[in-house]
N, C-alpha and C positions, 0 to 999 in steps of 0.2 A: 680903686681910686685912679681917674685917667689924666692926663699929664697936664694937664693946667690945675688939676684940684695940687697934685703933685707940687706945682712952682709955688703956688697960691700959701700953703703949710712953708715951703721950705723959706720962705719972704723974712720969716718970723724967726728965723732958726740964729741961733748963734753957734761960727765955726769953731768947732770942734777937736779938726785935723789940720795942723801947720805944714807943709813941706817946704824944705830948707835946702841949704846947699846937700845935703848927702841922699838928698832925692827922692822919689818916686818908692825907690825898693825899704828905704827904710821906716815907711808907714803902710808896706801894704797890710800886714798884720795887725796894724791899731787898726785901720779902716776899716778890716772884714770884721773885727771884734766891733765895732761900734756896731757894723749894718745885721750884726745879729743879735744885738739889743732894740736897735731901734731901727725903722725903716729908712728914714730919709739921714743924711750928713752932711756936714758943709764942710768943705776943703778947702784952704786958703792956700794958693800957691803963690812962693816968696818971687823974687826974681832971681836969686840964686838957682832955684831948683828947676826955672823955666830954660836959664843956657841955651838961648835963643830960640826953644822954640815956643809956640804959640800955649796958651794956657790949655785951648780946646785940644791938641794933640796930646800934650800931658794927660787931661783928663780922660781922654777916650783909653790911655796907655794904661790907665791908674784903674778905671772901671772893667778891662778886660783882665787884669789880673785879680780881680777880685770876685770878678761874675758876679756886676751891679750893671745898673743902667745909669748910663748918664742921662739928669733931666733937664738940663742947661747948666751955663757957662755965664758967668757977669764978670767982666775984669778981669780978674785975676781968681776969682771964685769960683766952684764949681759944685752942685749937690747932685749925689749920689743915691738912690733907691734899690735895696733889695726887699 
């Protein structure tokens, strides 16, 4: 599957993973358990858990701890592939 079929599936997707004030660290564990059920996930990041920085920095910080790819970024959303 190469990354536009990738965006194209994840369109459809409803998010899954909330991150909240207590961040990043306290869903990396729900997140890797999702992406080894399923491929693709959507991650909704609050404005709590952003603390000024950008969504796509969080994301990229969120996907290397889980050894996923990020496949984009919309808003404040971001889905995730392994």
């Amino acid at each position: 599957m190469d990354r536009e079929e990738r965006k194209r599936r994840a369109h459809d997707l409803d998010v899954t993973v909330w991150v909240g004030k207590s961040g990043i660290e306290s869903v990396v564990d729900e997140l890797d358990d999702q992406l080894s059920d399923r491929d693709l996930v959507k991650v909704k990041l609050l404005r709590a858990a952003r603390a000024g920085d950008s969504t796509e920095e969080k994301a990229t910080d969120l996907a290397d701890r889980v050894d996923a790819e990020l496949v984009e970024t919309r808003g404040h959303t971001a889905v995730f592939y392994r």
